[in-house]
C-alpha positions in Angstrom: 5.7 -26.6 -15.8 6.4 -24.2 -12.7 8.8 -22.3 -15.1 6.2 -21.9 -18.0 4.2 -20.9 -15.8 6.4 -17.9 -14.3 6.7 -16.5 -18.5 5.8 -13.3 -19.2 2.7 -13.3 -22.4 5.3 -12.1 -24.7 7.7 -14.8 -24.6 4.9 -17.5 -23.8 2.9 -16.7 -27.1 6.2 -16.5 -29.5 7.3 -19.8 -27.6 3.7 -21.5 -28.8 4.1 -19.8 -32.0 7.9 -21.6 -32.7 6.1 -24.5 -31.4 8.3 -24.7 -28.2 5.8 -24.8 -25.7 2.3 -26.0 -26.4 -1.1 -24.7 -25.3 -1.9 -27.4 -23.8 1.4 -27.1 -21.3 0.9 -23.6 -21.0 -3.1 -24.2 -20.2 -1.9 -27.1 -17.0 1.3 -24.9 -15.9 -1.2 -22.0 -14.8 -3.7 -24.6 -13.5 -1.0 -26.7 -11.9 -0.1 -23.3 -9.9 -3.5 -22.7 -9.0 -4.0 -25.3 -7.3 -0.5 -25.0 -5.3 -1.7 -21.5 -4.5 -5.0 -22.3 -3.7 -4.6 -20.6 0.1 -4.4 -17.6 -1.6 -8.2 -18.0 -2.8 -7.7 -16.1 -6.2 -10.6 -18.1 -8.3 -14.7 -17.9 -7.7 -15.1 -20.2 -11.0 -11.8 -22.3 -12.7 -12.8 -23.7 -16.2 -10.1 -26.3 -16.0 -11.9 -28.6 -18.4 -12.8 -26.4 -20.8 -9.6 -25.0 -21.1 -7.8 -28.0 -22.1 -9.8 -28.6 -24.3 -9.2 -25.5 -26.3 -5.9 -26.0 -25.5 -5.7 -28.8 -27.2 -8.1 -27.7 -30.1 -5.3 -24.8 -29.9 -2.2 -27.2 -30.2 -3.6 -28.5 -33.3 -3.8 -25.1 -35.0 -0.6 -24.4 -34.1 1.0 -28.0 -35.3 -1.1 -27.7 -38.6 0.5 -24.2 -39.2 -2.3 -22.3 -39.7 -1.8 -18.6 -38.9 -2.2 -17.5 -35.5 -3.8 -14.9 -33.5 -1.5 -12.9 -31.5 -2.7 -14.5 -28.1 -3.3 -18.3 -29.4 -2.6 -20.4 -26.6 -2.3 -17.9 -23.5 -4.0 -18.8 -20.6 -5.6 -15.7 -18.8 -8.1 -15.1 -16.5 -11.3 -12.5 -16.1 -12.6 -10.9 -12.9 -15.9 -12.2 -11.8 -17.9 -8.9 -12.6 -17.6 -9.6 -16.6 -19.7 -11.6 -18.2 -18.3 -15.0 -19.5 -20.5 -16.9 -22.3 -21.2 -20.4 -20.3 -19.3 -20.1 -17.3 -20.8 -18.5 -14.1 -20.1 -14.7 -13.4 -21.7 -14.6 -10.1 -20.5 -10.8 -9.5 -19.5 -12.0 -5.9 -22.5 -12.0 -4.7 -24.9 -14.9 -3.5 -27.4 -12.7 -5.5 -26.1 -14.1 -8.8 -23.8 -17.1 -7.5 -25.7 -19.3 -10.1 -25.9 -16.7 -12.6 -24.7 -17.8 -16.3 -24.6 -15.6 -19.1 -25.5 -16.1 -22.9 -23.2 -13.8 -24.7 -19.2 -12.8 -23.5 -18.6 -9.2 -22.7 -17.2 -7.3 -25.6 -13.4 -7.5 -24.2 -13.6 -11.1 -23.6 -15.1 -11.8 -26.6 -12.2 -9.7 -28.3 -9.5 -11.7 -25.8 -10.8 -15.4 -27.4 -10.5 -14.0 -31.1 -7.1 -13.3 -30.4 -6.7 -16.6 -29.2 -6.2 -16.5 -25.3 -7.7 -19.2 -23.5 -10.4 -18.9 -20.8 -8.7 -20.6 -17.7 -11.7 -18.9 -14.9 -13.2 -16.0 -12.9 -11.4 -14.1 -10.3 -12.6 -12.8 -6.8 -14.0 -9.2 -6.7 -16.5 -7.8 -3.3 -19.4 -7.6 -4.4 -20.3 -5.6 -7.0 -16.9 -4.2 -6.5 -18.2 -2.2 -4.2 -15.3 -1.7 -1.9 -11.8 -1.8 -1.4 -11.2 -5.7 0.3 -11.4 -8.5 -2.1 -13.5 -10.3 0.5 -17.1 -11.6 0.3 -19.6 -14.1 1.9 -19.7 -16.7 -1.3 -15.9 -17.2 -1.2 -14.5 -16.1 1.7 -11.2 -13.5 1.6 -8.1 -13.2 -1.5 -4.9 -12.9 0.5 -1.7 -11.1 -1.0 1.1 -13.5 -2.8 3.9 -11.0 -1.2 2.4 -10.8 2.2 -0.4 -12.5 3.5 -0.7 -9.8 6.1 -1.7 -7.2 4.2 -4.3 -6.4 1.4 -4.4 -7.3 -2.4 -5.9 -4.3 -3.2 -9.5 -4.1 -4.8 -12.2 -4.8 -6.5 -9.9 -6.4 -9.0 -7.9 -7.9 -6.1 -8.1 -11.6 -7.3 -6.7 -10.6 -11.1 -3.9 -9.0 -9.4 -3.1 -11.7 -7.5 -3.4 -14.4 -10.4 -1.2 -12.7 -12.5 1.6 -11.9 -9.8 1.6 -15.5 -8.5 1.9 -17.2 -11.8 -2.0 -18.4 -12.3 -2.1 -16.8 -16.2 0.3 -14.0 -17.8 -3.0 -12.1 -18.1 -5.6 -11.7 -16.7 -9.5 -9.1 -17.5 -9.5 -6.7 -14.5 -12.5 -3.6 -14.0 -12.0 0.0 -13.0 -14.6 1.8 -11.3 -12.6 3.9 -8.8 -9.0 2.3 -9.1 -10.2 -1.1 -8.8 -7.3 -2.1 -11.6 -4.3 0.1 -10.5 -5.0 -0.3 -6.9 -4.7 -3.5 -6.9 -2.5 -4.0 -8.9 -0.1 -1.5 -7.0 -0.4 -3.7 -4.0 0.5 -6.8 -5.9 3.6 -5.3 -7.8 2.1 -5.5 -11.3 1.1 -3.2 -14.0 -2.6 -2.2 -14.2 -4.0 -0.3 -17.2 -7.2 1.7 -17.4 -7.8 3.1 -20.8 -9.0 5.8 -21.7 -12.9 6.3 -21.2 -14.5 4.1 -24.5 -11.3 2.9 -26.0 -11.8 -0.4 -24.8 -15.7 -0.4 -25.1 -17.9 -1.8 -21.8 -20.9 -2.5 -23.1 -22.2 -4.3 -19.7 -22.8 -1.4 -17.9 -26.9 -0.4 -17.4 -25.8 3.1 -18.0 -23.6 3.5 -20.6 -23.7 7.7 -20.6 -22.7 7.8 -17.1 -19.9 5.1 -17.6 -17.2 5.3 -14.8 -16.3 1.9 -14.9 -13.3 0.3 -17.5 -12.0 -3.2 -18.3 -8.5 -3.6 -19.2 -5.3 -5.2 -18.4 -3.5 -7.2 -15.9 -0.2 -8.4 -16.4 3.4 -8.6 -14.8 5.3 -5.9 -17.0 4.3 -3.2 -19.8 5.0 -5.1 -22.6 2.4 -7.6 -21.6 -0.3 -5.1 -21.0 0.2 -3.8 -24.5 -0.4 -7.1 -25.8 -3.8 -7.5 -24.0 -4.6 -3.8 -24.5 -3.7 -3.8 -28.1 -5.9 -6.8 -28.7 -9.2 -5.1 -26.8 -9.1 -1.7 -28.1 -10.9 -0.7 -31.1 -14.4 1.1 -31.5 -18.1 -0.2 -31.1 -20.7 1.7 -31.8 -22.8 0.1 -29.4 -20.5 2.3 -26.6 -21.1 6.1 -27.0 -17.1 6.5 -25.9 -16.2 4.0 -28.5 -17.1 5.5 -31.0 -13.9 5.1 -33.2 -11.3 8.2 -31.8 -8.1 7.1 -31.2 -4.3 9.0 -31.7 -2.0 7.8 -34.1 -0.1 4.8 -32.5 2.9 6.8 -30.4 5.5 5.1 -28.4 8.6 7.4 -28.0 11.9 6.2 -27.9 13.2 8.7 -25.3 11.2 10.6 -22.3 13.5 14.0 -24.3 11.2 17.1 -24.4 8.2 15.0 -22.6 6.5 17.4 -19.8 5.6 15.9 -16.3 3.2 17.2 -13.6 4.5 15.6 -10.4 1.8 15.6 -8.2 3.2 14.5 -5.3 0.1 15.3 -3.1 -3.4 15.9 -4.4 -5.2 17.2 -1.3 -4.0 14.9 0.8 -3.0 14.6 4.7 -0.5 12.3 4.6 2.1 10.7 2.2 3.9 7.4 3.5 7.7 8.4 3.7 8.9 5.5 2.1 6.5 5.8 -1.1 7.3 9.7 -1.3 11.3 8.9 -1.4 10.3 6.2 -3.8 8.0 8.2 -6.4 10.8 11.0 -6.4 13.2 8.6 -7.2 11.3 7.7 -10.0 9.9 10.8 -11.2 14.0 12.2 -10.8 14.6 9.1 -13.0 12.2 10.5 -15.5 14.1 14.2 -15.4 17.5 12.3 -15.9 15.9 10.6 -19.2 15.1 14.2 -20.8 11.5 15.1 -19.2 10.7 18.2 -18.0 9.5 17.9 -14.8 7.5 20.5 -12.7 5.4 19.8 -9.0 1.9 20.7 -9.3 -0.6 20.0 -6.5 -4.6 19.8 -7.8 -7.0 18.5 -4.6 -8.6 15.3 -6.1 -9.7 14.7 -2.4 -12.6 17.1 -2.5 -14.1 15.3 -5.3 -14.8 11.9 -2.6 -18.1 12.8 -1.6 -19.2 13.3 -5.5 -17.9 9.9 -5.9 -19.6 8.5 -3.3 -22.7 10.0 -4.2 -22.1 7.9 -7.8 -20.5 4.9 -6.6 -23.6 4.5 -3.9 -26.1 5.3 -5.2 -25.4 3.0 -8.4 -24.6 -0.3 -6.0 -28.0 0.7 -4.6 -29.9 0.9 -7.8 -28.4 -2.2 -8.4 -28.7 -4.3 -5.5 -31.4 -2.7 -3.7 -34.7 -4.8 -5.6 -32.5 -8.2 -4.2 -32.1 -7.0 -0.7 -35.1 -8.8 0.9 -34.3 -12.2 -0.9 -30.5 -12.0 0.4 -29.8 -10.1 3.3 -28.6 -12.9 5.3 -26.3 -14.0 2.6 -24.6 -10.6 2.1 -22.0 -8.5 3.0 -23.0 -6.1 5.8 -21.0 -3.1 4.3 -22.6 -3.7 0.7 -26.0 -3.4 2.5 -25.1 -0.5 4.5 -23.5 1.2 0.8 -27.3 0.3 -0.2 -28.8 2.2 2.7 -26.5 5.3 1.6 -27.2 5.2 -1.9 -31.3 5.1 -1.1 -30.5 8.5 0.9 -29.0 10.3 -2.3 -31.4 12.5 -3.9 -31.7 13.3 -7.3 -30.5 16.1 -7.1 -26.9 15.5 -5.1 -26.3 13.1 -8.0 -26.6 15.8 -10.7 -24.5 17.7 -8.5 -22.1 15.1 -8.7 -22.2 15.1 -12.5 -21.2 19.3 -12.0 -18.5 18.1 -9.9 -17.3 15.7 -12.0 -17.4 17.8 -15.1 -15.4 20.4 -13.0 -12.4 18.0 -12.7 -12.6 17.1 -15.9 -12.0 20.6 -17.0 -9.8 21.2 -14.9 -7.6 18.6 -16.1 -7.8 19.2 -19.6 -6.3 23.1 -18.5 -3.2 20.8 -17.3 -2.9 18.8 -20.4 -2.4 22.1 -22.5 0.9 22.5 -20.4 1.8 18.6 -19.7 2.0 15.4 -21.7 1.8 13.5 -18.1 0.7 13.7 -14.6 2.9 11.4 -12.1 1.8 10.6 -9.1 2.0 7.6 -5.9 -0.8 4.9 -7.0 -1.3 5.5 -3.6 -0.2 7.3 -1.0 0.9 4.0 1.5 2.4 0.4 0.6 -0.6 -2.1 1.0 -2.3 -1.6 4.1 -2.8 -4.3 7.3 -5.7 -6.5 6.6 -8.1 -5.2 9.8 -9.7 -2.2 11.2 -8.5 0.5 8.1 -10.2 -1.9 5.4 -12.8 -1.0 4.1 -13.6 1.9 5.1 -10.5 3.5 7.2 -10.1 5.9 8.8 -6.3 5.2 7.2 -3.3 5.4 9.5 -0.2 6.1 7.9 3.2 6.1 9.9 0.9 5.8 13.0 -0.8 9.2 12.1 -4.4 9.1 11.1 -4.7 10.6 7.1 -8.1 10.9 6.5 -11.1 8.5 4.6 -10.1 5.4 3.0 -10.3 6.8 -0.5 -9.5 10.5 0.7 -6.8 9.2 2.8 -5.1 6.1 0.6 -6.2 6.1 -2.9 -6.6 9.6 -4.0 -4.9 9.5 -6.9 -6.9 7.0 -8.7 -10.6 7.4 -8.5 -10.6 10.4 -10.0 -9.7 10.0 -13.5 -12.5 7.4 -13.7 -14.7 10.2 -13.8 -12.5 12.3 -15.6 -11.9 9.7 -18.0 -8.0 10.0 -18.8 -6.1 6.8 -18.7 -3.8 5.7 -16.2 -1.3 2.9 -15.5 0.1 1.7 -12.5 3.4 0.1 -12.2 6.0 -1.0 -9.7 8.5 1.4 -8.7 10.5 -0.2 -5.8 9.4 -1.9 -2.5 9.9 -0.7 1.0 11.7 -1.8 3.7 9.6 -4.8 4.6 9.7 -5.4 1.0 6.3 -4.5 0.2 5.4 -2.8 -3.1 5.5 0.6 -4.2 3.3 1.9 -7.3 3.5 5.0 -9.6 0.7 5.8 -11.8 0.9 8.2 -14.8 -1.8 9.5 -16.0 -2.3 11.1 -19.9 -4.4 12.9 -22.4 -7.7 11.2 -23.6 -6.8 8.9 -26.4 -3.1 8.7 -25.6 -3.0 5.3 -24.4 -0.3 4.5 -26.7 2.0 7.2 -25.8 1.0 6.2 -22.1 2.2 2.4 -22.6 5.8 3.6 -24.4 6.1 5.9 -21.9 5.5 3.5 -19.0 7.8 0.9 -20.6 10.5 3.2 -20.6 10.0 4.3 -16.8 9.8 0.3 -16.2 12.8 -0.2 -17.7 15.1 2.8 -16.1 13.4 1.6 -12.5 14.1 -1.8 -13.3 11.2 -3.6 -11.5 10.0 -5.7 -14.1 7.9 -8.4 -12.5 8.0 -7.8 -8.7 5.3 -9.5 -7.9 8.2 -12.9 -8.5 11.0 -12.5 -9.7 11.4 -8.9 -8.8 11.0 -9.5 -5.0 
């Protein structure tokens, strides 16, 4: 059981398809691991019974040989900010700890047609509104590699699930890096799509949409399987409305051009992640790429995207205040108290900013296929003082804000809208993970994914999160 539950979603869903492994073992193996890694508090909800009992609905399909979906069988798991027909989504938050929805979000009710398997809801701060995977109603999500030192967040307890074995797959969200950020922490791959290609119809305010679900998985090869399963247009989304490029995955990084952006603005870049990045980005080069350094200052746009980010967790949470205070987190009340100080007019002049970036990075894209970058620009930080907020030390030296200082890279391209990936790309020293994210032209997630899969397999880091490490 402990090794079906280390397979990759691949080789688990061909092995239920030739009828060598069942659902129903695969179903118990992930369960079976979470509760042996239950110190690392990755669940809110686990549907345990219910997911045996598709599993075993599931064995039967497979034994009677009727065609199956391309996920029949998989166990995976979905972040506890996406709705989940039946089963509790509480959001993190005491506010809707007993909340259970009706209907299944649009990517998880694309992940059950395909035939994965529902095995429960993964810790996220509240409202994923910051970056510790902490939060009154179940305490705080520790890292598999290090218990020392942070996850990542918001999608901190998907990351964790899939790098200790609890589901090849697992639903993360993406409001400001909450997928790749985590995921660089945990030594897995994280996808954010491009804006709309996998459409979020939960969102209140779909025209303003900053926020993504996608993949979770231990190599590329998995995330395709999950992305290739949620993508497809809704008309219900006004980004999904149906664009998409021709399906693209090169066979060779020849010709390809690279922006290394080593630094976007930033104070500080960890020594250990620069030499690492190069390494890979020189890996690139000596596969055919044409690589040349850019810098762009994505720092400059934080206070835009705090004027977003707070004032939508205060719109939000703001009506449930009086009922709760006592039962929430202190930061998510003081984000509240910020958000109630934006006026409406600093948020349209976030939207200028925003659209500013966005042009500016489409300029790039007329030179480059990619941008390369750190995920971030330290290994996973020391649980204490620097989370949430920071200010981030890095090699002792102080580097600025929390998102300014450590996670630059990502936030940005949630209002820009490009997608990303983030993917191993050695560990340090004390054997922490490194991530690289590459970044791409709207509706190139394809190209994205064959590109990443080729980097993965030059670096050779498939999997750190276990067997890598």
């Amino acid at each position: 059981m402990s090794a079906i539950a280390d397979m990759k979603a691949v080789a688990l869903a061909q092995a239920i398809r030739d009828r060598q492994i069942s659902p129903v073992e695969a179903v118990q193996a992930a369960l079976d691991r979470i509760a042996a890694r239950a110190d690392l508090n990755a669940f809110i909800t686990v549907t345990a019974d219910a997911a045996l009992a598709a599993a075993k609905a599931a064995e039967r399909q497979a034994m009677a040989g009727d065609p199956l979906p391309p996920l029949h069988g998989v166990p995976y798991s979905v972040k506890d900010l996406t709705n989940t027909a039946g089963v509790r989504t509480t959001m993190g938050s005491a506010i809707f700890e007993n909340f259970i929805p009706k209907e299944d979000a649009l990517p998880v009710a694309r992940a059950k047609a395909a035939g994965a398997i529902l095995i429960g809801k993964t810790t996220t701060p509240e409202f994923g509104h910051k970056q510790s995977t902490d939060a009154p109603i179940f305490g705080r999500t520790l890292n598999p590699i290090d218990p020392t030192v942070t996850c990542g967040a918001s999608s901190g307890g998907a990351a964790v699930a899939v790098a200790s074995g609890m589901g090849p797959l697992a639903l993360g969200t993406d409001g400001g890096g909450s997928i790749r950020i985590p995921a660089a922490c945990c030594g897995i791959v994280g996808l954010k799509a491009t804006l709309g290609a996998i459409p979020n119809l939960q969102p209140p305010d779909l025209f303003s949409a900053n926020s993504y679900v996608g993949p979770m998985a231990r190599d590329v090869a998995d995330a395709r399987l999950l992305f290739n399963v949620l993508v497809g247009p809704d008309g219900r989304d006004p980004y999904g409305q149906g664009r998409r490029d021709p399906p693209h995955a090169p066979h060779s990084l020849a010709g390809v051009k690279v922006a290394w952006l080593r630094r976007c603005g930033t104070h500080k870049l960890d020594s250990e992640v620069e030499a690492a990045t190069t390494a890979a980005v020189a890996a690139m080069e000596g596969l055919g790429a044409i690589v040349e350094e850019i810098e762009i200052d994505f720092v400059s746009l934080e206070p835009s995207f705090l004027v977003i980010l707070e004032s939508g967790v205060a719109a939000r949470v703001a009506p449930h205040l009086e009922r709760f205070a006592d039962r929430l987190d202190p930061h998510l009340i003081l984000t509240v108290e910020k958000g109630m100080r934006h006026s409406a007019v600093a948020l349209q002049q976030a939207g200028f900013a925003r659209t500013d970036m966005f042009r500016k990075l489409q300029q790039l894209f007329v030179r480059f296929d990619l941008i390369v970058s750190p995920a971030l620009t330290a290994p996973p930080l020391p649980l204490g003082d620097q989370l949430p907020d920071g200010p981030v030390l890095i090699d002792g030296a102080p580097a600025g804000s929390l998102r300014g200082g450590w996670y630059p890279y990502a936030f940005p391209l949630n209002l820009t809208g490009h997608p990303a990936i983030a993917l191993p790309c050695g560990p340090t020293r004390a054997g922490l993970p490194i991530g690289l994210q590459i970044a791409a032209r709207w509706h190139a997630d394809e190209f994205l994914l064959g590109v990443a899969e080729l980097v993965e397999a030059t670096l050779g880091l498939v999997g750190f999160g276990r067997e890598g490490r």
